[in-house]
C-alpha atoms as one frame of an Amber mdcrd trajectory, in Angstrom:
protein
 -40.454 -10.524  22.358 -37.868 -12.524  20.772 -37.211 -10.517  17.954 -36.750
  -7.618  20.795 -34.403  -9.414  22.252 -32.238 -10.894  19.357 -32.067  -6.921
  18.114 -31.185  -5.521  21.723 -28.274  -8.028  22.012 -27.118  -7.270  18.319
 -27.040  -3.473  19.317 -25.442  -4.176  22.501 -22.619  -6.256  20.331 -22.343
  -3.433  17.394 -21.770  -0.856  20.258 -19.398  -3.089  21.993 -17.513  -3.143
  18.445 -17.659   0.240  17.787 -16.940   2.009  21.227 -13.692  -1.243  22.022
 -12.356  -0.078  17.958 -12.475   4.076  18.953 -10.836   3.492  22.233  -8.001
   1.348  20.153  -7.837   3.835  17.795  -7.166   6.737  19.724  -4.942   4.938
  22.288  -2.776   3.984  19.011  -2.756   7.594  17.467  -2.312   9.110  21.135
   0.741   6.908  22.116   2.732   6.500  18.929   3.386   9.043  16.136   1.561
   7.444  12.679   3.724   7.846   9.570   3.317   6.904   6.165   5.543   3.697
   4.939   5.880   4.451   1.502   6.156   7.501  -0.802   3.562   5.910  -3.050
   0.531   7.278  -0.423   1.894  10.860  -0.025   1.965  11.477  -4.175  -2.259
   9.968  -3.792  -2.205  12.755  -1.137  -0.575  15.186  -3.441  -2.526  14.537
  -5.928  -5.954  15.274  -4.078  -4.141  18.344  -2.229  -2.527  19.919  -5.204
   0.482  20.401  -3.080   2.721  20.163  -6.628   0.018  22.041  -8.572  -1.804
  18.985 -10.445  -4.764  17.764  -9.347  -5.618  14.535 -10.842  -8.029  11.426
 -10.321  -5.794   9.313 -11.702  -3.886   7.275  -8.825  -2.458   4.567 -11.225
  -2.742   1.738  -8.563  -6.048   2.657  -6.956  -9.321   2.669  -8.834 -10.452
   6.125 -10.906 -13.419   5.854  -8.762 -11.388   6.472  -5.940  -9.431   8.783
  -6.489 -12.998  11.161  -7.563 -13.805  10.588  -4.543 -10.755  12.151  -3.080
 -11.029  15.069  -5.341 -14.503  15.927  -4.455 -13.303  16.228  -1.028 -10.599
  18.040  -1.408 -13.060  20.722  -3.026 -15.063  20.750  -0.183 -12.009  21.657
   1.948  -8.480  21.232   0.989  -7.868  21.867   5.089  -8.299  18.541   6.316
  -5.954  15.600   4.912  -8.815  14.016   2.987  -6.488  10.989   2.005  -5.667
   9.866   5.529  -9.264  10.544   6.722 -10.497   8.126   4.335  -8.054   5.300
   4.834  -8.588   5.336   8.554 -12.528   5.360   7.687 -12.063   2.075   6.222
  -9.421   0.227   8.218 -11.517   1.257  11.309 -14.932   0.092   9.527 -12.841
  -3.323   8.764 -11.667  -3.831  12.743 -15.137  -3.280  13.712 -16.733  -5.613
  12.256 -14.119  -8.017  12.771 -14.651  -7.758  16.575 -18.387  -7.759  15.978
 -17.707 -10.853  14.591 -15.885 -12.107  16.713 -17.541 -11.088  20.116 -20.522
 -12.962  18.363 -18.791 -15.888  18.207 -17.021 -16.087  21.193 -18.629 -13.855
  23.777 -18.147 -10.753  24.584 -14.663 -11.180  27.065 -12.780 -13.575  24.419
 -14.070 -11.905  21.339 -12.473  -8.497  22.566  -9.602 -10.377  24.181  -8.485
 -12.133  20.758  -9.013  -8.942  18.670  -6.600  -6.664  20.923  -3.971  -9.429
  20.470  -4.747  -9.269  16.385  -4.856  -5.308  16.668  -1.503  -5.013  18.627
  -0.003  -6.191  15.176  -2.486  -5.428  12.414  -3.716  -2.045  14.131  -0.187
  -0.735  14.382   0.165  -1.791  10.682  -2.723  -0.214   9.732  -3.021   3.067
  11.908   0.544   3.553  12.781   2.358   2.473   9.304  -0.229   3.669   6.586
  -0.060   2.410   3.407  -3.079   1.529   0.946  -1.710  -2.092  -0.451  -1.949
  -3.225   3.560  -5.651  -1.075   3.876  -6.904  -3.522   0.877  -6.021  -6.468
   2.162  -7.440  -5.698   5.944 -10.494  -4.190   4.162 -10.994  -7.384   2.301
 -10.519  -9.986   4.402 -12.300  -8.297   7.050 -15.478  -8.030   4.278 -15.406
 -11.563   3.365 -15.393 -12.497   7.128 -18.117 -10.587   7.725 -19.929 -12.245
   4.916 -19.276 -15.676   5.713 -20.320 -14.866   9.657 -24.148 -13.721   7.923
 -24.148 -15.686   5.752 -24.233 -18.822   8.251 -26.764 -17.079  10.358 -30.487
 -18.100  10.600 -31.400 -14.499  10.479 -30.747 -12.941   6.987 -29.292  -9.452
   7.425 -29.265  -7.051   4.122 -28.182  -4.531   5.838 -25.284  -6.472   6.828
 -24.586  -8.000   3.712 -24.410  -4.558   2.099 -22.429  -3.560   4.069 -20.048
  -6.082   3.927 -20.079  -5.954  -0.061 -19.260  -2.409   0.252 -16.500  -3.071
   2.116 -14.722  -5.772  -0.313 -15.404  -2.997  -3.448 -13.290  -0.132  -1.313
 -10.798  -2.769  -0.597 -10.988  -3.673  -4.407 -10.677  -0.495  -5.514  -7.645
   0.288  -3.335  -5.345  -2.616  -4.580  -6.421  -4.955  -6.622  -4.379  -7.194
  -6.575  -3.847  -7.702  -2.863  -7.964  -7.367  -2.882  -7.730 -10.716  -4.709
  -4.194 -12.221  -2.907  -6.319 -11.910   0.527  -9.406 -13.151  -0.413  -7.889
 -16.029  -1.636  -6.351 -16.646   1.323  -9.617 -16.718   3.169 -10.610 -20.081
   1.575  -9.683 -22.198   4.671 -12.697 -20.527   6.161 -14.866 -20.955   3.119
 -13.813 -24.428   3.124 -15.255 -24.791   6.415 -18.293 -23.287   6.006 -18.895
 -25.187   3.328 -17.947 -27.921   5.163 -21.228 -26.941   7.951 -23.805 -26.164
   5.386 -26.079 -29.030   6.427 -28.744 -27.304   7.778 -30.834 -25.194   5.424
 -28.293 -25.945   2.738 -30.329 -24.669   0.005 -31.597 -21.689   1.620 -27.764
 -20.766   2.513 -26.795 -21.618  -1.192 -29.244 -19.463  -2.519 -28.270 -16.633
  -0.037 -24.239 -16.867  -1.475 -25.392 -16.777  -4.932 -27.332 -13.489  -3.892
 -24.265 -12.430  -2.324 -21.788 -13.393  -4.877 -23.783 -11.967  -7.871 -24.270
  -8.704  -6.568 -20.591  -8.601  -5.363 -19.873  -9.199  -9.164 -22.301  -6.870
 -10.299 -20.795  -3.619  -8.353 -17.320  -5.031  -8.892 -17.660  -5.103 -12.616
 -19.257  -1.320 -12.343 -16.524  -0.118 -10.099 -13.509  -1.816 -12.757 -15.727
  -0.571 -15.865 -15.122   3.027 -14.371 -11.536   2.431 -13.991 -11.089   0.800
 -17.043 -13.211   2.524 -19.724 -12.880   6.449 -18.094 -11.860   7.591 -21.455
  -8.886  10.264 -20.571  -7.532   7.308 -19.048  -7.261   4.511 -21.600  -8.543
   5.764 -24.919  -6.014   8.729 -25.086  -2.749   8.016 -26.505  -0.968  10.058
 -23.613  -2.327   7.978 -21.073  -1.737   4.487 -23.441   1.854   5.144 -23.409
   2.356   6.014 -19.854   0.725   2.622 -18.863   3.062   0.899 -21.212   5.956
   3.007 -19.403   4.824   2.298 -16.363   4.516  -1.196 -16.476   8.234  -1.448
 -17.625   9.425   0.956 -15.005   8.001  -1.321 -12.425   9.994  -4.591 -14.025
  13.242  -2.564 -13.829  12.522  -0.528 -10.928  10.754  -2.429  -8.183  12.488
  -6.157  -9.759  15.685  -4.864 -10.890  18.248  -3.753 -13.877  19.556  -6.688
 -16.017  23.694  -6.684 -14.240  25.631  -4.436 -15.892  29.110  -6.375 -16.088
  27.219  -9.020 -17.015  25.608  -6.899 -20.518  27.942  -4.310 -20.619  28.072
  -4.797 -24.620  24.388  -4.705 -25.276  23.911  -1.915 -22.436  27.058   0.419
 -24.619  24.680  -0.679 -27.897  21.499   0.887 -26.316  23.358   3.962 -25.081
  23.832   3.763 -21.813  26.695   4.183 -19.762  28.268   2.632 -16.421  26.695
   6.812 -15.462  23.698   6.319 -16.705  22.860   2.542 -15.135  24.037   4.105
 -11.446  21.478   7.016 -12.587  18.641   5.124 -13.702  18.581   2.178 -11.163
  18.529   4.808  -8.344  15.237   6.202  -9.646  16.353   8.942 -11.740  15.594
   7.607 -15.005  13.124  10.315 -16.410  15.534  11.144 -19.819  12.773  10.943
 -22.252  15.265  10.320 -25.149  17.512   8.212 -23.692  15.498   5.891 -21.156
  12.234   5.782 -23.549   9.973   3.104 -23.566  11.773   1.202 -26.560  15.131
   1.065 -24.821  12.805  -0.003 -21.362  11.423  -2.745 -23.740  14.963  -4.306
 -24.588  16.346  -4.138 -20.945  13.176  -6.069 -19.678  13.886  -8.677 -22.629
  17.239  -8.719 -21.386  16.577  -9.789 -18.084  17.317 -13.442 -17.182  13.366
 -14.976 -15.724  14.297 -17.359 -12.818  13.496 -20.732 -14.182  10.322 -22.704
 -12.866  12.103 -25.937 -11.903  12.250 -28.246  -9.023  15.501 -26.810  -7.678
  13.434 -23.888  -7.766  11.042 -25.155  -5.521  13.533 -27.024  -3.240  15.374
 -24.089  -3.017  12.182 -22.122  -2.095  11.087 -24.707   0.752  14.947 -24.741
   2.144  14.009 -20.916   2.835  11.163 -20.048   3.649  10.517 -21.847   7.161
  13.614 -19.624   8.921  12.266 -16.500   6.457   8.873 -16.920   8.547  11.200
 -15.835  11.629  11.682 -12.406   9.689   7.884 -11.572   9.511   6.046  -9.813
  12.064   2.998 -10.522  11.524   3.777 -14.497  11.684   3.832 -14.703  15.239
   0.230 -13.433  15.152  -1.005 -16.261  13.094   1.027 -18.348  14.874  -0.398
 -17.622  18.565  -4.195 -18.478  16.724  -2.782 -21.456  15.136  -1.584 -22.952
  18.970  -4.586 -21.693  20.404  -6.498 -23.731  17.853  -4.417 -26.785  18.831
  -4.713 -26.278  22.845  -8.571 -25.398  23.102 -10.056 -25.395  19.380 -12.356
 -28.133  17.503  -9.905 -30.461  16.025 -12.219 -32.513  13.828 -11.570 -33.699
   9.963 -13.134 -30.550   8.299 -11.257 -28.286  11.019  -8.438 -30.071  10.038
  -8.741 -30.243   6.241  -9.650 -26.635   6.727  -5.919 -25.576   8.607  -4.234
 -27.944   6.292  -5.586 -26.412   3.270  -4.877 -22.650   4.413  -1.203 -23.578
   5.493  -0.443 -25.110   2.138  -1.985 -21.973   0.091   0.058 -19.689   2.452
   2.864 -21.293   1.085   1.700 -21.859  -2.336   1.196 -17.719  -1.957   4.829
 -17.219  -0.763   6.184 -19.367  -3.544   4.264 -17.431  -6.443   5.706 -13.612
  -4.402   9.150 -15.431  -4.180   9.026 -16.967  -8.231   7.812 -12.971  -9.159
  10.598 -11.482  -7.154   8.050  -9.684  -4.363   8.799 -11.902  -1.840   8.780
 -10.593   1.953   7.647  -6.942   1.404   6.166  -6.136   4.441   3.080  -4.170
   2.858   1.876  -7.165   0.941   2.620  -9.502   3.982   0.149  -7.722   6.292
  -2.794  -8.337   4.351  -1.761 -12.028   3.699  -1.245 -12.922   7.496  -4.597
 -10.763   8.325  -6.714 -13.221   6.153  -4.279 -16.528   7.385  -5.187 -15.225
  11.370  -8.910 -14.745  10.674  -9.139 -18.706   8.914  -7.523 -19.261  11.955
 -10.026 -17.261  14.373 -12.816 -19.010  12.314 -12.113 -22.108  12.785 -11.288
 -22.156  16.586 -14.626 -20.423  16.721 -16.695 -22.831  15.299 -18.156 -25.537
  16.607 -20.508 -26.193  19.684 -18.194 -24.933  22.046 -17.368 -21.758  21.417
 -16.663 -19.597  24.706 -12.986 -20.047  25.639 -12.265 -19.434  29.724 -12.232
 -15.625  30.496  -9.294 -15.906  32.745  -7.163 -17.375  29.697  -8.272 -14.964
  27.287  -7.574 -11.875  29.334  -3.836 -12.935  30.423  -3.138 -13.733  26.668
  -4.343 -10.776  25.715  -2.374  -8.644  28.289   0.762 -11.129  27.422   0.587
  -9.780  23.658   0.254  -6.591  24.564   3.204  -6.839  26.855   5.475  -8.380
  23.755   3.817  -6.003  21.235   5.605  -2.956  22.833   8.879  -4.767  21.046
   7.655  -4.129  17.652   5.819  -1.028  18.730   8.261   1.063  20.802  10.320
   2.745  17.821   7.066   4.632  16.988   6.127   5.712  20.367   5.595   9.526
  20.807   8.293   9.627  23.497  10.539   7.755  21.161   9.853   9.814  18.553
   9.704  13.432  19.911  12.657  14.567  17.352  10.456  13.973  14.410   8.217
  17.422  14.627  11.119  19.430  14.850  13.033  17.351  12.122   9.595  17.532
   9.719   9.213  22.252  10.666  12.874  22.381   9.400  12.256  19.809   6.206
   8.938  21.914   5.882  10.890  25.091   5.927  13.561  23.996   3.077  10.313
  23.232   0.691   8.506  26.067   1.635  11.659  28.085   0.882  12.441  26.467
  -2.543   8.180  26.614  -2.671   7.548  30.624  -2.781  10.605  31.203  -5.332
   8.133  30.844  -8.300  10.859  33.044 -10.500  12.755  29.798 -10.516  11.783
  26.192 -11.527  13.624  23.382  -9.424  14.835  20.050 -10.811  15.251  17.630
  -7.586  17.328  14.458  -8.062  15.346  11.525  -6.499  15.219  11.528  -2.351
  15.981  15.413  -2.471  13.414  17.402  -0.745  11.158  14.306   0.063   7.757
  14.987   1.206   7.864  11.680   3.243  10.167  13.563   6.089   7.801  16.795
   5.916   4.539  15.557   5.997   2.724  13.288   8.510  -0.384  11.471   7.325
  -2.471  14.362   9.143   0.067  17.209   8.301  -2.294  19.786   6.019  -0.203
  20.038   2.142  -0.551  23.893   1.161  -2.081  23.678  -2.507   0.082  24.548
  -5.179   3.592  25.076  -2.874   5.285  22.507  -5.053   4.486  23.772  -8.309
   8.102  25.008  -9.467   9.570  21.386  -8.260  10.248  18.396 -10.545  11.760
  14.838  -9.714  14.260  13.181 -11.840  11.868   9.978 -10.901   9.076   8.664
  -9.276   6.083   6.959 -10.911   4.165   9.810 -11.390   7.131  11.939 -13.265
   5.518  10.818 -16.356   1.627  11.112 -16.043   0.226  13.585 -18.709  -0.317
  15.558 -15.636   3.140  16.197 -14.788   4.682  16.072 -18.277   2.157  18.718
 -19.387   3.300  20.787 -16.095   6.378  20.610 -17.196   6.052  21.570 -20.464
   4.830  25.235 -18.962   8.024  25.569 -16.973   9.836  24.840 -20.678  10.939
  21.150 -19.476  10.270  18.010 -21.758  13.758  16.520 -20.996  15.190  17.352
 -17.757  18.282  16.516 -18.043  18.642  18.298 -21.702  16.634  21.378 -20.553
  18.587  22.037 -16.800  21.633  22.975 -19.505  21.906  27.133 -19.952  18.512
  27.829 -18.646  18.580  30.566 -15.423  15.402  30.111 -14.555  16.235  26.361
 -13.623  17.900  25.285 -10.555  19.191  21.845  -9.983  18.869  20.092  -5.948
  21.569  17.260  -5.815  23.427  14.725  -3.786  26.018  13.628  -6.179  26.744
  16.687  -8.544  29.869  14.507  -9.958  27.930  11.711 -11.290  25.002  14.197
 -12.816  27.950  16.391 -14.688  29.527  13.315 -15.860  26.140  12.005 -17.383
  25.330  15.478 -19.147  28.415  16.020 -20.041  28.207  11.963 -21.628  25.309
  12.761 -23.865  24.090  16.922 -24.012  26.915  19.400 -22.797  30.452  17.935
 -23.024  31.834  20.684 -21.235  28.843  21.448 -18.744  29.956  23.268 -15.872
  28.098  22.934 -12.245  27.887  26.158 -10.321  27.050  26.516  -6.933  24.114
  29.127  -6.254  22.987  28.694  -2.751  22.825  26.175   0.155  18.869  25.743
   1.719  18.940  23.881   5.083  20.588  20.525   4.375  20.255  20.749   0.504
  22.940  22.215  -2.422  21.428  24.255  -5.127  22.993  24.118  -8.669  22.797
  25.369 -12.192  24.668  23.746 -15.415  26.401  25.762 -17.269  27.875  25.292
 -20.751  29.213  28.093 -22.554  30.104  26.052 -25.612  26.403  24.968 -25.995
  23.862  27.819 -27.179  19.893  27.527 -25.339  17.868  27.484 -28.471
């Protein structure tokens, strides 16, 4: 009868969970216009579509296994946006559970109330601004707070467990370096329930070992299929685009060594004032000129800030009034007071805080020393994991039900302020964007069907970001005649090999005297001058055609002959 009863009230909590997460969901998606926040997720989804004719597994930042995933799906149907499906599969899954949790906890009216205030700023992250680096870290924390929640329970769960391991693998597999920055950042809540294993401590210990051995099991299968997938890194094509990559990112996402500053050794690699405006703006892909050995000596060249104590000082002189500048602070924030006004305040609650405030800003420090401090994507999944510690702790203890009046007009409060962040992505707000993304659409699907030419975009020309939506379907193949002068990907042995069939190993040798080549730019002046530097001297720019809002271009040199 017992057992009955425990598994009808488990049931009634799951379905509470599930049915409070779908209404969320679809109030979200119904009232505000998702979108993706970086580029990096539409070339994933172009890479399961096909929508610039390669097709590859390969994501780069997300795990091989992942990415076979999306290709098998994209088999099955290339109609539905695969990519997107999946994501919201998993941030969804991750919400759930966290209410479950949380309703368990608290009861049923606070649990829900307390999740709607975290979903007003980590839903609308997740649903409304996609982007995979933020769906690891929700995924993860949500897995390991999951996990902590059974594991404290009297009543062993496998199912449960399994499903929470499953969870923190996806998020793993996604990013994994956010999978580790935000379970980290759980350890104020491990702390404490380490701190409350007195009762069957042995039986609990032996249940985390489980837990944490089969984690590392599946964790070392899924990186051994990442790591040892033998097109990937056994080939020498794929070798040297990791090395290129990895450089890229030091100059690209951390920045170019000053020009002024190294104009002598910058003139003694080749590269001129031209070329530095060129390459810094993410149109770097001259394979002779900006090859990996030239990448090498700029990164060598850069000046590493110094680890000292003015540093650190200068740091900690920051970072309190940066705090101000992240959205998702105030969220952690609103736990932290309600911890103070109605939570459990003894020593381990209070070691327990302590300790997760000082590795929030031990965190900060490390993104601020490796120059990737305050970028929003990475900040999500850090405050997610601060505001669950925080959610843990007020929720343990003997007292655990806060007063249903409270929790409802805090809830409807942070809804109320919510619509401050969220209003610029409301569908009424936003009703230019269809129309803007049919006319985008149009210039691509224009440039798309003339396969007699190939066309050579300059970086932020004919962006897919302000086309596509994350549920927009990407027509396999469109994009096969188009080539960026940048981009992450503009390397892969996918796209160089691509490229190589449209006679292109060098775009900015091979756009010289070839018909069958069109050039899309933004600053014709500044390309000429650069050819004209180091292929064509007197390279001429004519002027073919105008599509929508973009110029169309080919170089000309009569004084050069096309081999």
């Amino acid at each position: 009868m017992q057992d009955r009863t425990y598994l009808k009230q488990k049931y009634r909590k799951i379905s509470v969970a599930l049915i409070s997460n779908l209404l969320i969901l679809g109030a979200m998606v119904a009232f505000m216009r998702p979108s993706f926040e970086t580029n990096d997720d539409i070339v994933f989804a172009e890479l399961g579509s096909g929508l610039r004719g390669v097709k590859d597994a390969h994501l780069v930042f997300q795990n091989y296994g992942l990415g076979m995933i999306y290709r098998l799906l994209y088999g099955v149907t290339g109609r539905l946006p695969w990519y997107t499906i999946v994501q919201y599969m998993i941030l969804f899954a991750a919400f759930t559970v966290v209410t479950y949790v949380l309703i368990s906890r608290l009861g049923e009216i606070s649990g829900l109330c307390l999740f709607v205030i975290l979903a007003c700023g980590f839903g609308y992250e997740g649903y409304i601004h996609l982007q995979f680096t933020k769906t690891a870290g929700i995924a993860a924390a949500a897995a390991v707070f999951l996990l902590l929640y059974l594991l404290e329970q009297e009543k062993y769960s496998w199912w449960g467990i399994a499903g929470g391991i499953l969870l923190a693998v996806i998020a793993y597999m996604y990013r994994e370096d956010q999978f580790w920055a935000s379970c980290g950042l759980m350890a104020g809540a491990g702390l404490l329930f380490l701190f409350d294993l007195r009762k069957n401590r042995n039986k609990k210990l032996r249940r985390l070992g489980i837990c944490v051995l089969t984690f590392g099991v599946l964790l070392l299968s899924v990186f051994g299929v990442d790591r040892w997938d033998s097109s990937k890194y056994r080939s020498a094509e794929w070798e040297e685009y990791q090395e290129f990559n990895q450089l890229r990112s030091e100059l690209l996402d951390y920045g170019f060594p000053d020009y002024d500053s190294n104009q002598e050794i910058y003139e003694e690699l080749g590269i001129s004032r031209e070329a530095y405006e060129l390459y810094k703006s993410w149109n770097f892909n001259d394979t002779e000129k900006f090859d990996t050995e030239v990448m090498k000596k700029l990164v060598d060249l850069k000046q590493k800030r110094p680890l000292t104590i003015r540093t650190v000082t200068a740091f900690l002189r920051r970072f309190p009034s940066d705090l101000l500048r992240m959205p998702m602070f105030y969220f952690f924030a609103v736990f932290a007071v309600l911890w103070l006004l109605c939570g459990k305040k003894d020593v381990c609650s209070v070691i327990s805080v302590l300790a997760e405030c000082l590795l929030l800003v031990v965190v900060y420090f490390y993104l601020y020393y490796q120059g990737r401090y305050m970028v929003n994507r990475v900040d999500v999944g850090l405050w997610f994991s601060a505001c669950l510690v925080m959610l843990w702790i007020f929720s343990s203890g003997e007292v655990r039900h806060m007063n249903t009046k409270v929790s409802v007009l805090l809830c409807m409060i942070c809804v109320v302020l919510g619509q401050f962040m969220m209003y610029k992505d409301w569908r009424l707000a936003t009703s230019s964007i269809p129309e803007a993304r049919v006319s985008q659409r149009a210039v691509l699907e224009t440039i798309g069907t003339d396969k007699e030419h190939t066309y050579l975009a300059k970086s932020g020309m004919l962006s897919e970001i302000v086309c596509y939506g994350p549920f927009d379907r990407m027509p396999e193949n469109l994009l096969d005649n188009v080539y960026w002068f940048g981009g992450w990907e503009c390397r892969t042995p996918g796209y160089t090999r691509a490229m190589e069939v449209h006679g292109i190993i060098n775009p900015y040798r091979d756009v010289v005297n070839n018909e069958n080549i069109y050039l899309v730019d933004d600053n014709i002046d500044l390309t000429l001058k650069y050819i004209r530097q180091y292929y064509a001297e007197n390279a001429q720019a004519v002027f073919v055609k105008t599509i929508g809002n973009v110029d169309v271009y080919q170089i000309t040199d009569d004084s050069v002959k096309k081999e």
